[in-house]
SERO-277224 format. One line per field, with one value per residue: x negated, y negated, z of N, C-alpha, C, O in turn; residue in one letter; residue number from 1; chain. Coordinates in nm, 3 decimals. Layout:
<nodes>
n_east: (X | ...)
n_north: (Y | ...)
n_up: (Z | ...)
ca_east: (X | ...)
ca_north: (Y | ...)
ca_up: (Z | ...)
c_east: (X | ...)
c_north: (Y | ...)
c_up: (Z | ...)
o_east: (X | ...)
o_north: (Y | ...)
o_up: (Z | ...)
residu: (a | ...)
num: (NUM | ...)
chaine: (A | ...)
</nodes>
This chain:
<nodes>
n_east: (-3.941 | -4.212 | -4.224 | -4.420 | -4.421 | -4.183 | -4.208 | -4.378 | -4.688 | -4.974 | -5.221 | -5.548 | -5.694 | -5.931 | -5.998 | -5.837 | -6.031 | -6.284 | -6.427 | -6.564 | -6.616 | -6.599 | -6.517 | -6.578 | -6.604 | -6.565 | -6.302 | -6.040 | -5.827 | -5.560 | -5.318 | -5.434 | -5.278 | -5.188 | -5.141 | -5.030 | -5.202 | -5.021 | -4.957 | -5.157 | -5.518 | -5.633 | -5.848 | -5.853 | -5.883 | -5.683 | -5.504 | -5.514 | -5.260 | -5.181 | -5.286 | -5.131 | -4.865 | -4.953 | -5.007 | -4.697 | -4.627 | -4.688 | -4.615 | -4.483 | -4.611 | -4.763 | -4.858 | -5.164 | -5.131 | -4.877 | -4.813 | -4.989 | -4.806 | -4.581 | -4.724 | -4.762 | -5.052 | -5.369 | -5.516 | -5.757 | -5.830 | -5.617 | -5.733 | -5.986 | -5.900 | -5.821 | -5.971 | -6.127 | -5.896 | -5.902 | -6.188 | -6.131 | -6.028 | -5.703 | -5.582 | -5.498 | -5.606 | -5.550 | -5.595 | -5.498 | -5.294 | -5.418 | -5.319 | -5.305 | -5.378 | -5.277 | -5.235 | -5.205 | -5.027 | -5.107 | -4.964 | -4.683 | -4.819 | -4.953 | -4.715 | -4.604 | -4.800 | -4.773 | -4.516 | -4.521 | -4.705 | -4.537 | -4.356)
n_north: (23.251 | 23.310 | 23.381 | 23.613 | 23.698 | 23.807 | 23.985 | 24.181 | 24.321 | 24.142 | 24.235 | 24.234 | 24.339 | 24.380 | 24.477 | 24.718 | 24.818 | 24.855 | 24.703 | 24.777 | 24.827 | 25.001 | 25.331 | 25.586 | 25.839 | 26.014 | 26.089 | 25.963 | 25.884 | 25.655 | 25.857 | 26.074 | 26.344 | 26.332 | 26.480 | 26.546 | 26.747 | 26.968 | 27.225 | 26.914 | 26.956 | 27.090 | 26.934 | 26.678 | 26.350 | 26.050 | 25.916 | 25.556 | 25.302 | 25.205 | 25.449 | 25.630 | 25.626 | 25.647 | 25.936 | 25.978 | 25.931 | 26.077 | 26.325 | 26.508 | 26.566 | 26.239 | 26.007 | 25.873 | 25.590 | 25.542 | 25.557 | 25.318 | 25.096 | 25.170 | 25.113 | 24.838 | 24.770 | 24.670 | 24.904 | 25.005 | 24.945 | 25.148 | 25.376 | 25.376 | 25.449 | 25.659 | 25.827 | 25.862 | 25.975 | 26.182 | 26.288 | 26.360 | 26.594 | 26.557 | 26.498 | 26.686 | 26.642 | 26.604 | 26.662 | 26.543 | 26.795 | 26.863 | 26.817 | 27.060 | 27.103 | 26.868 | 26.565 | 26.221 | 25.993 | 25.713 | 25.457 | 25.506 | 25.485 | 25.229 | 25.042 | 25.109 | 25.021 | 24.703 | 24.696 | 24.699 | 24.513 | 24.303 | 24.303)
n_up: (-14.721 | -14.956 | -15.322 | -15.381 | -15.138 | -15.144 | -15.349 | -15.261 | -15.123 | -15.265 | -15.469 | -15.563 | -15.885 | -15.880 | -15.601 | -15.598 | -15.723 | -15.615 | -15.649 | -15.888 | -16.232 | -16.438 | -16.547 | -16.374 | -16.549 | -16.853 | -16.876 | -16.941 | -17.203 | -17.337 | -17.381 | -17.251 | -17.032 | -16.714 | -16.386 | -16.069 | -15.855 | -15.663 | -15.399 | -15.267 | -15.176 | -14.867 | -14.778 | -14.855 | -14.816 | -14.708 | -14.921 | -15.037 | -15.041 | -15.328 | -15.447 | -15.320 | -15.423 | -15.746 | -15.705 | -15.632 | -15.898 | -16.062 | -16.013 | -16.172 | -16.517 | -16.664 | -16.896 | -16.921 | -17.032 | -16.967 | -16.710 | -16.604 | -16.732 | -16.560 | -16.348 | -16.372 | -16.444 | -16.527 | -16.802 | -16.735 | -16.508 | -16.378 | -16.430 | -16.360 | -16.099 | -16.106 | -16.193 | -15.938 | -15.802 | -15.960 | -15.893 | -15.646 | -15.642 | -15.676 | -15.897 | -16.191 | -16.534 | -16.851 | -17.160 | -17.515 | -17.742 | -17.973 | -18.343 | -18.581 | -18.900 | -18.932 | -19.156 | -19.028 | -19.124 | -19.249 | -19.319 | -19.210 | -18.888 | -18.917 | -18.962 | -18.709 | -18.529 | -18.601 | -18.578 | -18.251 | -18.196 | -18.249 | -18.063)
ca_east: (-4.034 | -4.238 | -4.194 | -4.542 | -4.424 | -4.070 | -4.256 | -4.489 | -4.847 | -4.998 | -5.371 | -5.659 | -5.738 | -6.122 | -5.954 | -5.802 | -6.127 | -6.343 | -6.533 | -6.577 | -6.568 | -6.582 | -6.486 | -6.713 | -6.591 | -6.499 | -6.184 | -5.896 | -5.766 | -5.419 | -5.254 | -5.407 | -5.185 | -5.216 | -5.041 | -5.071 | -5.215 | -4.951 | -4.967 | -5.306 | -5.606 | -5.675 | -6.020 | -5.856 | -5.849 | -5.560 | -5.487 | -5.468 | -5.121 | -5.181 | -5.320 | -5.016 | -4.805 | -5.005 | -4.974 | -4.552 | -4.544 | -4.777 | -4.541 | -4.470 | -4.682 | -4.733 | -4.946 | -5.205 | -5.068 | -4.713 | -4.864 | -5.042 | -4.692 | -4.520 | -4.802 | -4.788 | -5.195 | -5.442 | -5.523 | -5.908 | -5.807 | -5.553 | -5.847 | -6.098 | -5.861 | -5.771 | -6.139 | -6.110 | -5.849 | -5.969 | -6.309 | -6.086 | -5.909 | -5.543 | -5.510 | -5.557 | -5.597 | -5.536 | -5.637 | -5.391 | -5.298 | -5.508 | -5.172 | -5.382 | -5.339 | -5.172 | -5.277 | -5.162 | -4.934 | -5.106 | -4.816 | -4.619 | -4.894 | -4.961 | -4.600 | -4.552 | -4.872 | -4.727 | -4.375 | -4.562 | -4.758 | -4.416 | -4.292)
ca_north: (23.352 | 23.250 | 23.505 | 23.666 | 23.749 | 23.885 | 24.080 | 24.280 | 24.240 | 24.101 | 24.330 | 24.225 | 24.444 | 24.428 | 24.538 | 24.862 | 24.939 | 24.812 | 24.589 | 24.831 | 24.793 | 25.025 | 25.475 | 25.653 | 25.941 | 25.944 | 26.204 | 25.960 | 25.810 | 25.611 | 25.961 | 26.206 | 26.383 | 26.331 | 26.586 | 26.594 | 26.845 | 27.043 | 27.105 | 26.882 | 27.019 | 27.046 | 26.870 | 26.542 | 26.199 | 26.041 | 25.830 | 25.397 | 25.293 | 25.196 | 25.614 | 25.749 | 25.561 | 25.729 | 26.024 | 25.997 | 25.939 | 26.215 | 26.490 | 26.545 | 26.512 | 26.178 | 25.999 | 25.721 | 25.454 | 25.516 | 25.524 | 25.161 | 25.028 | 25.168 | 25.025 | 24.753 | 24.706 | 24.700 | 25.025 | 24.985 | 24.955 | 25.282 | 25.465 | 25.369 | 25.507 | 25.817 | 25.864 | 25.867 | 26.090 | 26.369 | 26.376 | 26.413 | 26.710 | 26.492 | 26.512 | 26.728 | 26.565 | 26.712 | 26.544 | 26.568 | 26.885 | 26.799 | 26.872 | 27.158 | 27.084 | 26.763 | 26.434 | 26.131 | 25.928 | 25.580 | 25.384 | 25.511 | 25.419 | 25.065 | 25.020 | 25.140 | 24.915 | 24.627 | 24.684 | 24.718 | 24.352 | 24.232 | 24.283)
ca_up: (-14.770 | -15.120 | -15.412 | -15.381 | -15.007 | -15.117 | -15.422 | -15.198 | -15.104 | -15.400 | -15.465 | -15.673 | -15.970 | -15.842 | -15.496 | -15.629 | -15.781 | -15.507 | -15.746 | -15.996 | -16.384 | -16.552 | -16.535 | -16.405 | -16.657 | -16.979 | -16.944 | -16.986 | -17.291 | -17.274 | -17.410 | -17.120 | -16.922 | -16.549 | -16.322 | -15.935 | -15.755 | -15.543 | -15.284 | -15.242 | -15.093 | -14.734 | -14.725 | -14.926 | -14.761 | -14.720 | -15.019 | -15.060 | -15.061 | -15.513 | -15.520 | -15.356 | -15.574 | -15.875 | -15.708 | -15.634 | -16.006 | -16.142 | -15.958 | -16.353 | -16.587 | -16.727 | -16.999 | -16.860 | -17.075 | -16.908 | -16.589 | -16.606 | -16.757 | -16.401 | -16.205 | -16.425 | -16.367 | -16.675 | -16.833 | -16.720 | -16.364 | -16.374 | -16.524 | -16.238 | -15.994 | -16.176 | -16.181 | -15.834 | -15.848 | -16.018 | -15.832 | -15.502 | -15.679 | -15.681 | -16.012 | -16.318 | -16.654 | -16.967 | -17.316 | -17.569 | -17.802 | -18.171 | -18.475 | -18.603 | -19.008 | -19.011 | -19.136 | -19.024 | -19.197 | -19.220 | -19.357 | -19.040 | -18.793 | -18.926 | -18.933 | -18.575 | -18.461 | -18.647 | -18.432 | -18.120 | -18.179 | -18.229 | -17.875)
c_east: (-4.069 | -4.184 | -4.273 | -4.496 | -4.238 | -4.120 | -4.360 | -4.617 | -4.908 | -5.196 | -5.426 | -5.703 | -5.869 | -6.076 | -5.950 | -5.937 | -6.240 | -6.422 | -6.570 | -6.523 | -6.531 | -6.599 | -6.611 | -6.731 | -6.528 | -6.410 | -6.046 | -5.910 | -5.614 | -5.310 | -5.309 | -5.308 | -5.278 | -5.124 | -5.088 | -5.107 | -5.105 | -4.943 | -5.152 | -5.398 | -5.644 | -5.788 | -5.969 | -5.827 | -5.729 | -5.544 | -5.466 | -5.324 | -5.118 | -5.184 | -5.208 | -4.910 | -4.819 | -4.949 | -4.797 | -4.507 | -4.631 | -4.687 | -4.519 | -4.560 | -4.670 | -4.822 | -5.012 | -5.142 | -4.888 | -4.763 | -4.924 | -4.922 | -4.619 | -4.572 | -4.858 | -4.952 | -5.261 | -5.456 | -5.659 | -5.905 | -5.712 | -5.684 | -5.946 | -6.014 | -5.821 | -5.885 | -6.146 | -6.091 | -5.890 | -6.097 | -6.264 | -6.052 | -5.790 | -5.511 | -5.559 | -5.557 | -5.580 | -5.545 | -5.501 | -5.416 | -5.325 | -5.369 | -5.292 | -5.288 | -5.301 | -5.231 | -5.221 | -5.103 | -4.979 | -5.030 | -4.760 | -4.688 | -4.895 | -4.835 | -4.569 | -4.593 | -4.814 | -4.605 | -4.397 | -4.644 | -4.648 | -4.352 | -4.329)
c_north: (23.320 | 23.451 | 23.585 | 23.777 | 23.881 | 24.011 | 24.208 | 24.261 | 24.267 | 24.213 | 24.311 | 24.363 | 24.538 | 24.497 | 24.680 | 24.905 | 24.947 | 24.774 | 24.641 | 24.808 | 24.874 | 25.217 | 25.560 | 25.826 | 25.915 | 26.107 | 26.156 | 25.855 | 25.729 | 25.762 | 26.131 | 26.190 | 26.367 | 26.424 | 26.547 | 26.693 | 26.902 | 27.183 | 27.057 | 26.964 | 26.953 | 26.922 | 26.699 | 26.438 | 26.172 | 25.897 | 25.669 | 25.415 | 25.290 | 25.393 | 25.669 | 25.729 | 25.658 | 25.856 | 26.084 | 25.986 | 26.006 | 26.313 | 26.568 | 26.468 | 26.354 | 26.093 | 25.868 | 25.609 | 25.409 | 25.493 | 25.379 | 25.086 | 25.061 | 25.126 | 24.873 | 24.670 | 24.759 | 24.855 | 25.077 | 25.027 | 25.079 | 25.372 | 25.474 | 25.468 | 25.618 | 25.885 | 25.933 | 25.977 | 26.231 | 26.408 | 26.425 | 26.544 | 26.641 | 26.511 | 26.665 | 26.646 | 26.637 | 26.641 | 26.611 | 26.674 | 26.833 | 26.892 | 26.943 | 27.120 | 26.978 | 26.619 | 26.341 | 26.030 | 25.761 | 25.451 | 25.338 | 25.430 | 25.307 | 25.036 | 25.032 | 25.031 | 24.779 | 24.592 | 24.674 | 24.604 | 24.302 | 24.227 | 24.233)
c_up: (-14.915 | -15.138 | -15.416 | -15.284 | -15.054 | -15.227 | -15.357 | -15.161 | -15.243 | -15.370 | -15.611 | -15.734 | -15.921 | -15.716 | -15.523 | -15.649 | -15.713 | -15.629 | -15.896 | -16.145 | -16.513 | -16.462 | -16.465 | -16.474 | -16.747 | -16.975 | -16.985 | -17.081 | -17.270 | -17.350 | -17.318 | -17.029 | -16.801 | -16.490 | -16.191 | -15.895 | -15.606 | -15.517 | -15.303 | -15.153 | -14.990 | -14.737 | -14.812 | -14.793 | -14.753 | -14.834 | -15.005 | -15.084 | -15.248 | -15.561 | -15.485 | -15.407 | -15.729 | -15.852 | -15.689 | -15.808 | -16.107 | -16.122 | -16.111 | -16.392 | -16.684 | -16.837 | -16.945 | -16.956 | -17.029 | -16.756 | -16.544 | -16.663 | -16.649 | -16.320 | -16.240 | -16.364 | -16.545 | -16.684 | -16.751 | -16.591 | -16.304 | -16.399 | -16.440 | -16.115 | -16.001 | -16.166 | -16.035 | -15.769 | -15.852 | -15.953 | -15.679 | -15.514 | -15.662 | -15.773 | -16.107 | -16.457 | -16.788 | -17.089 | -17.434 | -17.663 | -17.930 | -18.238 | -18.564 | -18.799 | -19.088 | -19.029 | -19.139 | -19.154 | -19.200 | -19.220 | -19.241 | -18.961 | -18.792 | -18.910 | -18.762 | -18.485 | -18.489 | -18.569 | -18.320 | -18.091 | -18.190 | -18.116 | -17.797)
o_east: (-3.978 | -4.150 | -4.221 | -4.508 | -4.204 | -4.081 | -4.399 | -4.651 | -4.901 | -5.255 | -5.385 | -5.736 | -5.902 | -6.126 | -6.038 | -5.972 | -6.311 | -6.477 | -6.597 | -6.407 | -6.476 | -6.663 | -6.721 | -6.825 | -6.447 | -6.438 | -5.957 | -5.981 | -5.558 | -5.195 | -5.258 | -5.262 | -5.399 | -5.022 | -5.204 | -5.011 | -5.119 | -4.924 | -5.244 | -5.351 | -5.677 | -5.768 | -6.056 | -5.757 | -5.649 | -5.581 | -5.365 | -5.272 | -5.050 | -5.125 | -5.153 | -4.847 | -4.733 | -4.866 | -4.764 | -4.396 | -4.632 | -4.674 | -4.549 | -4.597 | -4.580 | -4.890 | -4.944 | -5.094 | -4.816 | -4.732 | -4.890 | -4.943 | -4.564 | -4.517 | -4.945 | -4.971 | -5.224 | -5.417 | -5.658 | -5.964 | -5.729 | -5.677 | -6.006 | -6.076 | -5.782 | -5.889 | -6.170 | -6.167 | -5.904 | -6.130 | -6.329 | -6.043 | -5.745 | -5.396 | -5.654 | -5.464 | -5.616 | -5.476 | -5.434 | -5.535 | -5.245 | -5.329 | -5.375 | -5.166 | -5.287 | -5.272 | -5.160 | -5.156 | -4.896 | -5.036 | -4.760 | -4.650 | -4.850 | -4.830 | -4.504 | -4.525 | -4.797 | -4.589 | -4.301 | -4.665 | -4.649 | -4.289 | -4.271)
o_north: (23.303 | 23.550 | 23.684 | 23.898 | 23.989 | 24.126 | 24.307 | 24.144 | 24.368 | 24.238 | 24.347 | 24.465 | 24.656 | 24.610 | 24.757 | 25.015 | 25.044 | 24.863 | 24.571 | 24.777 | 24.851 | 25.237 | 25.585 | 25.905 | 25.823 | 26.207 | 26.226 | 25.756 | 25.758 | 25.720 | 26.243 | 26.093 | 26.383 | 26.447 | 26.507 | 26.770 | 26.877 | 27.260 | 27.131 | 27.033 | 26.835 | 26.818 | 26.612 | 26.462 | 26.259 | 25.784 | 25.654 | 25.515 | 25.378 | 25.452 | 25.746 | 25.829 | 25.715 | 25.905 | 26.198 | 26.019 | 25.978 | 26.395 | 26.686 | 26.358 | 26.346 | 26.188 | 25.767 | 25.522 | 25.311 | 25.387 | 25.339 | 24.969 | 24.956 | 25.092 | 24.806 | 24.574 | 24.837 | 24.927 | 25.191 | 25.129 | 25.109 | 25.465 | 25.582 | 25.554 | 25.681 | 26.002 | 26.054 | 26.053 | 26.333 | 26.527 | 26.501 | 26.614 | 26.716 | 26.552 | 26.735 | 26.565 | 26.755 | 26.540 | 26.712 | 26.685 | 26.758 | 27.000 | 26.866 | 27.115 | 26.962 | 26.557 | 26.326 | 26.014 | 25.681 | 25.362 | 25.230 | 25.313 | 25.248 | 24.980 | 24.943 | 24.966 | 24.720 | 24.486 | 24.637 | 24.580 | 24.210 | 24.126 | 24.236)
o_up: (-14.996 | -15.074 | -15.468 | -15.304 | -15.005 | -15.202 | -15.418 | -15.178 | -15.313 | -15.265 | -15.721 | -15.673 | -15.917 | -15.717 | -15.484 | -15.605 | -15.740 | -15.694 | -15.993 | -16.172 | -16.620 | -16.359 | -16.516 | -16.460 | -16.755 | -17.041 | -17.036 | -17.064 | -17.165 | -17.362 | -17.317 | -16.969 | -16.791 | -16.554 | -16.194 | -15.896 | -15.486 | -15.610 | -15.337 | -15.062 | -14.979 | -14.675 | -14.823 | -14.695 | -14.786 | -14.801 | -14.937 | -15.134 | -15.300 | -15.652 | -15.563 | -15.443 | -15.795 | -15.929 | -15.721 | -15.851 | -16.227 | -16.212 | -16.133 | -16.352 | -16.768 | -16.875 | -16.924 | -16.882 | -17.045 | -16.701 | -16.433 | -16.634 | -16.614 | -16.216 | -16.183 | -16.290 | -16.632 | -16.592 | -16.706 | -16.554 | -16.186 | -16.319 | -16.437 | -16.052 | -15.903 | -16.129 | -16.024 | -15.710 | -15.785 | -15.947 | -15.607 | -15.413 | -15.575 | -15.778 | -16.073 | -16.455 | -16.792 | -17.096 | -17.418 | -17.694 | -17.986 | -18.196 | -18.614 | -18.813 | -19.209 | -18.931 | -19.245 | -19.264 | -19.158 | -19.136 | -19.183 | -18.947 | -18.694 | -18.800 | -18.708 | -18.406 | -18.382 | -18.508 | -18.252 | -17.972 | -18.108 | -18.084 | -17.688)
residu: (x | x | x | x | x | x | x | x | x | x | x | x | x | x | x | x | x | x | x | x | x | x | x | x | x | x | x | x | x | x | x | x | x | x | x | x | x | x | x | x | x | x | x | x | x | x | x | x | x | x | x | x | x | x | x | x | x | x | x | x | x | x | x | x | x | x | x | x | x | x | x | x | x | x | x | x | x | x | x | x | x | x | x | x | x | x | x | x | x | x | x | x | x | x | x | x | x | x | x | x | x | x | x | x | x | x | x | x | x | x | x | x | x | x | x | x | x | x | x)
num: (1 | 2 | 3 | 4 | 5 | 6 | 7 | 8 | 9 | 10 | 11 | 12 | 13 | 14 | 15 | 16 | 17 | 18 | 19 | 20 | 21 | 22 | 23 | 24 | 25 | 26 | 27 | 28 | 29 | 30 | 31 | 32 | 33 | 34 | 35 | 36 | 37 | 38 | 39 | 40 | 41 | 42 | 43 | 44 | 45 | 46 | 47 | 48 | 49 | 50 | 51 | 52 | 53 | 54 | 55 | 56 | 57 | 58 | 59 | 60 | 61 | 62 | 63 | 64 | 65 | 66 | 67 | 68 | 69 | 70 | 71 | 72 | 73 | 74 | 75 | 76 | 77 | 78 | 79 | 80 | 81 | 82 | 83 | 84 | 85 | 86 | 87 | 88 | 89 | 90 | 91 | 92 | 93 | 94 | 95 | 96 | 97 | 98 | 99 | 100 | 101 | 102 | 103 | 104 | 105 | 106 | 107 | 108 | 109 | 110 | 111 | 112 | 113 | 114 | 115 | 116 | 117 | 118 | 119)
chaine: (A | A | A | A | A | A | A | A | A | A | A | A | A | A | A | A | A | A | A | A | A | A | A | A | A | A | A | A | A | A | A | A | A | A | A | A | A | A | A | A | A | A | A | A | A | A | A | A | A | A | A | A | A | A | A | A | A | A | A | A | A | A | A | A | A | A | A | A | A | A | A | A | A | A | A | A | A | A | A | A | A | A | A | A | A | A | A | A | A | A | A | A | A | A | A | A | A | A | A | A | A | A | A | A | A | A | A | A | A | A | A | A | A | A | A | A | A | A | A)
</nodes>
């Protein structure tokens, strides 16, 4: 058995998205929340094996850029299918809470980005 075959069935990016390139909404950033819908609604489809994946690891809320590091698939290509998603009703999305007062610490940040090109 090669390694491809013992890793799982291997699936083109363009696959997941059926050819598609690009969102066709602009609601997720890599810091929206995703949640599942439970229980899902009657009238949904029954999900691609990659969506109910998404959806076994939405049950809690989680942040698209953690979500594309568990489905280890680009961010671009999570984001098409989240799209998806949310026009089925599967998900909810939620944009992140704005720090009402506070301004960023640039120092920090560059520092953080700087640690995070290092890995």
């Amino acid at each position: 058995m090669s390694g491809a075959d013992e890793a799982g069935r291997l699936v083109r990016p363009f696959a997941l998205t059926r050819g598609r390139t690009r969102p066709s909404r602009a609601d997720f950033t890599l810091i929206t929340t995703v949640t599942a819908v439970d229980p899902p609604p009657d009238r949904a489809a029954r999900p691609q094996p990659e969506q109910a994946r998404i959806l076994r690891l939405c049950a809690r809320p989680v942040a698209v850029a953690e979500l594309a590091a568990h489905l280890d698939l680009p961010v671009s290509v999570v984001v098409i299918m989240l799209c998806d998603l949310l026009e089925a009703d599967l998900i909810t999305a939620r944009p992140p809470h704005p720090v009402s007062g506070a301004t960023p610490d640039l120092d920090l940040l560059q520092k953080v980005r700087d640690g995070l090109g290092r890995l």
